[in-house]
N, C-alpha and C positions, 0 to 999 in steps of 0.2 A: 284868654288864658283860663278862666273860671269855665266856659264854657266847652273847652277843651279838655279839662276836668271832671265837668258833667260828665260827660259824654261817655268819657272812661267808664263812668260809675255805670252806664246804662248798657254798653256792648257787650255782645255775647262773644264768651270765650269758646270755639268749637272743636281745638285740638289738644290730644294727653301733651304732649309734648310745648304746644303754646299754653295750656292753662298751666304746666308745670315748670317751666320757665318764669309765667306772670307771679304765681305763686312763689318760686323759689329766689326772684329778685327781692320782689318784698318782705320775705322773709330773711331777707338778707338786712334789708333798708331794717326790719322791725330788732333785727338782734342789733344791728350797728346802735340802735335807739338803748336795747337793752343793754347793751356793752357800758354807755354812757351814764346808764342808770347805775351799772353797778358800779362803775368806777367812781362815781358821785357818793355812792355810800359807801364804798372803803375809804375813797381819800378823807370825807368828814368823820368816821365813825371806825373806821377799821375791822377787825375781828374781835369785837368788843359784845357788851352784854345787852344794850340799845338794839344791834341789829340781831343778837339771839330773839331777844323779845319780837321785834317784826317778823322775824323768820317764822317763828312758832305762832307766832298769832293768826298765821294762816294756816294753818294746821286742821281746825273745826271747821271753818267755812269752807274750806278746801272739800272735807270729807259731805258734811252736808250736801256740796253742790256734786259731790259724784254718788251720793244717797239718793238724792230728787231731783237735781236737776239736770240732770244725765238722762232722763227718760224723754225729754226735749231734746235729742242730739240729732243732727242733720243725717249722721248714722243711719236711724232708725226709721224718721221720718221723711226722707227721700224719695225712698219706692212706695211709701204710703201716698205723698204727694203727689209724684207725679204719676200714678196710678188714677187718682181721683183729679188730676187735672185732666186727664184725658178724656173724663166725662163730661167736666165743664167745669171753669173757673172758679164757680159761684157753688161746686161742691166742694173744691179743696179748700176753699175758702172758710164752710161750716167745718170742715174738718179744723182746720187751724183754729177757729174760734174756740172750736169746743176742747180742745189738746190747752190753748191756752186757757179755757178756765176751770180746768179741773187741776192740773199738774201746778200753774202760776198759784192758786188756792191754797192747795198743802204746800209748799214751798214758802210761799209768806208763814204760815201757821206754824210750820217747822223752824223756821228761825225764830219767829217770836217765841219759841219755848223755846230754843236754845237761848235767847237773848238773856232768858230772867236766869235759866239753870248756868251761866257763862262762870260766874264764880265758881264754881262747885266745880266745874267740868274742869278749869284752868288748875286748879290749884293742886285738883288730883293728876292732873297727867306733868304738869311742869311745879312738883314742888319746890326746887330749889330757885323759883322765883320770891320774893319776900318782900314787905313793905311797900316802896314806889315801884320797884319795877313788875311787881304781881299786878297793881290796882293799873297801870301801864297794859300788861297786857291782857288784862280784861277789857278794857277800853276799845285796844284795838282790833281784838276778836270782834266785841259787838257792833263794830265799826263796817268791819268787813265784810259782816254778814248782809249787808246792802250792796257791796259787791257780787256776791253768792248770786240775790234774785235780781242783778243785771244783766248777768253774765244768761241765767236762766233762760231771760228773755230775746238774748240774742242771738244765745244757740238755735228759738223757735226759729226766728225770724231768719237768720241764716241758714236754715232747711230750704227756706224759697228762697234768697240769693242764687243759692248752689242750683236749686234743682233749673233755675232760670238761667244761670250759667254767664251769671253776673259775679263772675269770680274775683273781680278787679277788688267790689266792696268786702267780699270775703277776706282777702288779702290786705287790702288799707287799713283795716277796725284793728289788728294789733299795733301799729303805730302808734296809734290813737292812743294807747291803749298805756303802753312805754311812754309818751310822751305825758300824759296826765300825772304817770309815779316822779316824773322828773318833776313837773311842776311841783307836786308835792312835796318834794325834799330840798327844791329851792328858795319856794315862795311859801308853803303852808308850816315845816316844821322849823323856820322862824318864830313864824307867827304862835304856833300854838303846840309847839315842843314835840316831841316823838309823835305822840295820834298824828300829827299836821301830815306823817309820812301815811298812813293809812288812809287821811282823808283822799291823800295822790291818787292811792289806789282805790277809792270810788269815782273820785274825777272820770279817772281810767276806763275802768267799767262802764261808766256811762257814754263816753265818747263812744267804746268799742258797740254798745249797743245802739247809739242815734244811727251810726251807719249803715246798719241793716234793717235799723225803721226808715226811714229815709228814702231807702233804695227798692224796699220790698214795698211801701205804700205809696210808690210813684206805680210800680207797674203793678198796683190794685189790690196788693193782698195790707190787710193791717188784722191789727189787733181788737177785740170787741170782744164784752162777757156775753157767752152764749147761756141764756136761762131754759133751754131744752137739749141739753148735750147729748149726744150719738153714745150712750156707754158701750156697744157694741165697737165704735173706734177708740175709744179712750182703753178697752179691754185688749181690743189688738195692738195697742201701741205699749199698754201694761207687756202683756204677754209677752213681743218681741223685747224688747225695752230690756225686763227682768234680769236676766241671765247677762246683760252686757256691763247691769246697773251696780250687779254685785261682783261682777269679774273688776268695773271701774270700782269699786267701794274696797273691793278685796287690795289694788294696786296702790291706792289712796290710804288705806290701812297701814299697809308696807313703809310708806315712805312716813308717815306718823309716828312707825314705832323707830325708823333710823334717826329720826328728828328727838323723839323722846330720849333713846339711849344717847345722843350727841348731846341731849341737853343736863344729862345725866355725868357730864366729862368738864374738863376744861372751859374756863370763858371764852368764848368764840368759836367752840367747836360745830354750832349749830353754823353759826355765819361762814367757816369754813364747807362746809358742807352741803350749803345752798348757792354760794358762790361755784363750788364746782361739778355742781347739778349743772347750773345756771350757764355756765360756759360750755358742757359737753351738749346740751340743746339747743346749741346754734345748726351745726351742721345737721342734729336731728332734725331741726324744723325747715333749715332750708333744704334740705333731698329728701330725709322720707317721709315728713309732712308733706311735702308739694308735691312727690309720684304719686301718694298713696288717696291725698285728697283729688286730685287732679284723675286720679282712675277712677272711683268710686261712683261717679253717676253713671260712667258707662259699665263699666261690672254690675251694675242693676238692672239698667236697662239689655243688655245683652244675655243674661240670665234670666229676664224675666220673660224677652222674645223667643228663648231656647235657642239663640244662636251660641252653640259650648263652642264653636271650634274662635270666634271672635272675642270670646270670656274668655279662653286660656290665651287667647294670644297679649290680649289687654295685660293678664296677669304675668307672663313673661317679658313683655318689654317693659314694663314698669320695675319688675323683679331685676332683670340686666342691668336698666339705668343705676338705678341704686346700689349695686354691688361695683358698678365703677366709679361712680362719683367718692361712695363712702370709705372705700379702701385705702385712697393716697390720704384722705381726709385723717384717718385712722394710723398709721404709720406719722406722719409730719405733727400732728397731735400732740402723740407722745416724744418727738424727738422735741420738739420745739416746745411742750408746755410751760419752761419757767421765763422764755422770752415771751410765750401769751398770757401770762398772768402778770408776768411784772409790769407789762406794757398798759395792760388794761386794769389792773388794778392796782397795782406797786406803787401810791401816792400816798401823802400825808401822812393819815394814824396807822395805814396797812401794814404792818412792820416787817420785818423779814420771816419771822417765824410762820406768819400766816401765809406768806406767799411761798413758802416751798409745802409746806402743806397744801394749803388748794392746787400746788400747780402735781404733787403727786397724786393728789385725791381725782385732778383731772386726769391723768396718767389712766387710773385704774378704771375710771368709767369712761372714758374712748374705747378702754377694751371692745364693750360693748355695741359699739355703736353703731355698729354693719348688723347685729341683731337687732337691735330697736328698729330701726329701717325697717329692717323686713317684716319684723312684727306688725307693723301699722298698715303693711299692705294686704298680706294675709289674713290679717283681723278682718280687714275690709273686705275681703274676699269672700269669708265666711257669712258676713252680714248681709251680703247683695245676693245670696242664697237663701238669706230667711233663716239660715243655721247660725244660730246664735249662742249654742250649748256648748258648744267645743271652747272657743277661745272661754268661754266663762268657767270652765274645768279646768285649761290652760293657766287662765289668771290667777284662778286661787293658787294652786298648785306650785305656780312661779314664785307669787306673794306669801303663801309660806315659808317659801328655800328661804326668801328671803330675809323674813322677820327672825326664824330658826339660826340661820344661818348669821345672821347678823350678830343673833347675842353668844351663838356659838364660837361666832370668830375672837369678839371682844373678850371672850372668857380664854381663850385658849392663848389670843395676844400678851393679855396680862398675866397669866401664867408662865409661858417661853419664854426665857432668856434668848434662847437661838432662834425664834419663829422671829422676836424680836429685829434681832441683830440682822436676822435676815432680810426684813422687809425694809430697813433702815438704810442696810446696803444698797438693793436690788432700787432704791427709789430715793436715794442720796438725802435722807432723813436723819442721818448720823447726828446726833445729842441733840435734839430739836423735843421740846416735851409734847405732850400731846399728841404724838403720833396715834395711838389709839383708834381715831378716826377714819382712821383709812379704812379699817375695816369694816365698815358700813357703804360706802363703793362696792367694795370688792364685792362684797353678799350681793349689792343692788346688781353687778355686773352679771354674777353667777346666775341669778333667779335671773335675768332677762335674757343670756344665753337660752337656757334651759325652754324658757317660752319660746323663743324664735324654733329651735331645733324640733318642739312635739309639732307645733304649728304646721310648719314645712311636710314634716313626718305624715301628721294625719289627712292634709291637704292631698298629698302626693297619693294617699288611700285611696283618696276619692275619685281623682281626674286621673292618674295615671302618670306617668313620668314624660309628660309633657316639659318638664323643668331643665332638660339635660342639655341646654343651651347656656345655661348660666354658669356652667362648668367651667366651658372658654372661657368668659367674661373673669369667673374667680382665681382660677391658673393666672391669666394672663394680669389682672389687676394686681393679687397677692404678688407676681417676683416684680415687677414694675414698681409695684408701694415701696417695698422692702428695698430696692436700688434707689429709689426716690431717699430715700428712708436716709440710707447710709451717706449717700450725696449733701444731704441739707446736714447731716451733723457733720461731715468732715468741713464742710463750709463754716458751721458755726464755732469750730473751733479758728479756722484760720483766720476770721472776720475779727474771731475775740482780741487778735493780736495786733488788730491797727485801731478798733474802736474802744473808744471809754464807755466801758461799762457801767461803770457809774452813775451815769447819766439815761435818762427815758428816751432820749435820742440812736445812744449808742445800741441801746438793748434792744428799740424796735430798727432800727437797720441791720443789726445781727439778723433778727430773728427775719426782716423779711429778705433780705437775700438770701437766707439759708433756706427761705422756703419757696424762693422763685428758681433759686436752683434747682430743688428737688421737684418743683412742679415740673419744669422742663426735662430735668432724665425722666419724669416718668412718661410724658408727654413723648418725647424722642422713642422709647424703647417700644411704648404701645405703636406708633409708628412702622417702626421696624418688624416688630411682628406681627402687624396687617390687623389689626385689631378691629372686629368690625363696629364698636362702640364709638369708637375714635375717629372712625370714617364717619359714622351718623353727624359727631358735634360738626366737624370738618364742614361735611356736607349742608348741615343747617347755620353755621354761620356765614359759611359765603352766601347761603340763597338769603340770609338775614341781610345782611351788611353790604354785599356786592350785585344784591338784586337779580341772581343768576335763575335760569329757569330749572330749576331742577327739584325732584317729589325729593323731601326726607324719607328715609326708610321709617315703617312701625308707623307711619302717621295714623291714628285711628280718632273717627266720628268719637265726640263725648255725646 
């Protein structure tokens, strides 16, 4: 078994479609982890001021590691890699020594001046923390900032996973990852009170990074201080790096200032808000994380051979998959958000007031979430050209709407009686306090529309309207969602009539027949009108599961 496990760890993944598969089951295995994790912290803690503090404690190390240690992203250092692999081993190897000891350097140096400034830093940004829960979340910022340079380290190391196509380890190290924060909230914040939950999350961190030392210094690349560094690569990897590092700092900024303004609201508005962050990035991470990681070494490598007509093909069937998977995902979402919230977090201290808010706050960020997809591919796209300018004028840009836009909603919210009433109706908020919040969603949804649409926009400048296959795919997903859509709620009311609600049983057999109905009409209808998306899954699970001899369509070399 152990051995069978190796092994995993060691094979190369060689198709978009098998590495986004291996990717997208694991990222299923890694949210089912997260799911658990968060439902462990609402059933003990609820939407309370404890999990404000955790929330926000990552907030600094957050921004930090997209300051510095973002300059280490598999991203960037991919086609720097496998460029200099192709010379010889034993030059991407100085290359990697010397990336880790300039960038690992300042990143250590950087957090120990945040460590000692952590006071100062916390107090200004989250004043309405005070006494125990202030000197709390100082503790746990400085805590986490050892997460920050793990995380740093794994990113390096995970440039060679990826570029070796050792995607199994890429994919496992979140588990790992999930699983460490559970430890911590089971076994550490017993022992040693709230931080025991942050220590989870170094646990975590380090798990997530032994996987990729582990895997990357079996097949010869490790780590080592180089005392004669190439500034000429540390300069090209500045260079590329820059523009991604502030477009990530720009995004990171964003979600700092919705966290500020929530912490600025009601007790538990922060923990409402990251709870349904935390839920709409499931489907993010299992479809447009797994197309868009899973295309990326070949979008380099195909751009960098000047084969355009195999880049754009790469970039439209990654682009198709994603606007089908995330579309019913997107409709059944929002139909079903308060049977996915109560089920998964609806225990203990969570009371009812936070679960109709998280489950409208999730409402409003599924909007988005066929934009995020696509954003992660096109980013990708941009980057495996060496153009790294656009998306980082995209990001800020986006991360304005959004900050702007955040405190313009909140102002305009508390102002309106009818903007009120309105938003109360339209997302069954009616006398529930704290509604407030929602509009920090809404903003984050608005600014990530906006990025997906220049993205596509300016893309489409470049390569031409290569894209008008995805047309079909959105026509045909959009009325299929939308029948999927109506199907799973008419279900969920008729379900409501013989099941006890009351009950976590009732509410999750509601909510999954209502969603294995609507998966079937949509499943049925893409059927019926010859959907060529639906042929491909069709097609690749008989030749999966029935051993049939037949090519997948789009199969492309990574």
């Amino acid at each position: 078994m152990v051995e069978k496990l190796l092994s995993l760890f060691h094979r190369e993944w060689n198709g978009l479609h098998e590495a986004a598969f291996l990717l997208g089951i694991f990222a299923i295995l890694s949210q089912v982890l997260a799911l658990v994790r968060d439902r462990l912290l609402a059933h003990s803690f609820g939407a309370s001021q404890t999990l404000d503090i955790y929330y926000a404690a990552f907030r600094i190390p957050d921004f930090v590691f997209a300051g510095i240690a973002s300059f280490m992203s598999a991203l960037v250092l991919i086609p720097m890699l496998s460029k200099r692999a192709e010379e010889s081993d034993a030059r991407a190897q100085k290359f990697l020594n010397d990336i880790f000891t300039v960038f690992f350097t300042v990143l250590v140096l950087v957090c120990a001046g945040v460590f000692i400034v952590a006071p100062e830093l916390t107090h200004m940004l989250f004043p309405r923390f005070e006494g125990a829960a202030y000197t709390e979340l100082v503790t746990m910022t400085r805590l986490l900032l050892i997460s920050t340079i793990l995380f740093g380290l794994s990113n390096l190391l995970g440039s060679v996973t990826q570029m070796l196509h050792k995607f199994f380890a890429f994919a496992f190290a979140p588990l790992l990852y999930n699983l460490g924060i559970i430890l911590g909230a089971v076994f550490f914040y017993p022992a040693f009170g709230a931080v025991g939950l942050a220590w989870g999350v170094v646990l975590g961190a380090f798990l997530h990074f032994f996987v990729q030392f582990f895997v990357s210094s079996k097949n010869g690349f490790t780590l080592s201080m180089s005392f004669n560094p190439s500034f000429l690569d540390v300069w090209e990897v500045i260079r590329v790096s820059l523009p991604r590092t502030i477009g990530l700092s720009a995004n990171q900024l964003a979600l700092f200032a919705l966290v500020v303004f929530a912490a600025g609201m009601e007790h538990g508005s922060v923990t409402v808000f990251n709870f349904a962050l935390n839920l709409q990035s499931v489907p993010l991470a299992v479809i447009g994380v797994s197309y868009a990681t899973a295309a990326f070494p070949a979008l380099s490598k195909h751009f960098a051979g000047d084969d355009m007509e195999k880049f754009l093909a790469q970039i439209l069937s990654a682009a198709r998959h994603i606007v089908f998977w995330s579309l019913p995902v997107l409709v059944l979402f929002i139909v079903l958000r308060a049977q996915v919230v109560r089920t998964i977090l609806g225990s203990g201290s969570f009371d009812w007031t936070a679960t109709k808010l998280t489950a409208a706050c999730l409402a409003i960020f599924t909007v988005s979430i066929v934009a995020q997809s696509i954003t992660l591919l096109f980013m990708r796209g941009f980057y495996a050209t060496g153009n790294s300018g656009i998306p980082l004028v995209v990001n800020v840009l986006s991360s304005l709407v959004i900050v702007v836009g955040g405190y313009g909603l909140m102002v305009g919210y508390a102002n309106s009686v009818f903007f009120q009433d309105f938003v109360a109706a339209l997302l069954r908020v009616e006398g529930i306090s704290g509604a407030g919040v929602l509009m920090l969603p809404l903003a984050y949804s608005i600014g990530m529309l906006l990025n997906a649409v220049l993205l596509i926009y300016l893309f489409r400048r470049r390569f031409g309207r290569f894209l008008s296959p995805v047309k079909d795919t959105l026509m045909h997903g959009s009325f299929s969602a939308l029948i999927a859509g109506l199907v799973a709620y008419e279900f969920l009311e008729v379900l409501g009539l013989y099941l006890n609600l009351n009950t976590f049983w009732g509410i999750f057999l509601q909510g999954l027949g209502a969603g294995i109905a609507g998966i079937l009409t949509w499943w049925l209808i893409l059927e019926l009108m010859g959907n060529e998306e639906i042929k491909e899954v069709r097609v690749a699970l008989h030749r999966k599961f029935w051993k049939a001899g037949v090519v997948m369509p789009d199969k492309e070399e990574i």
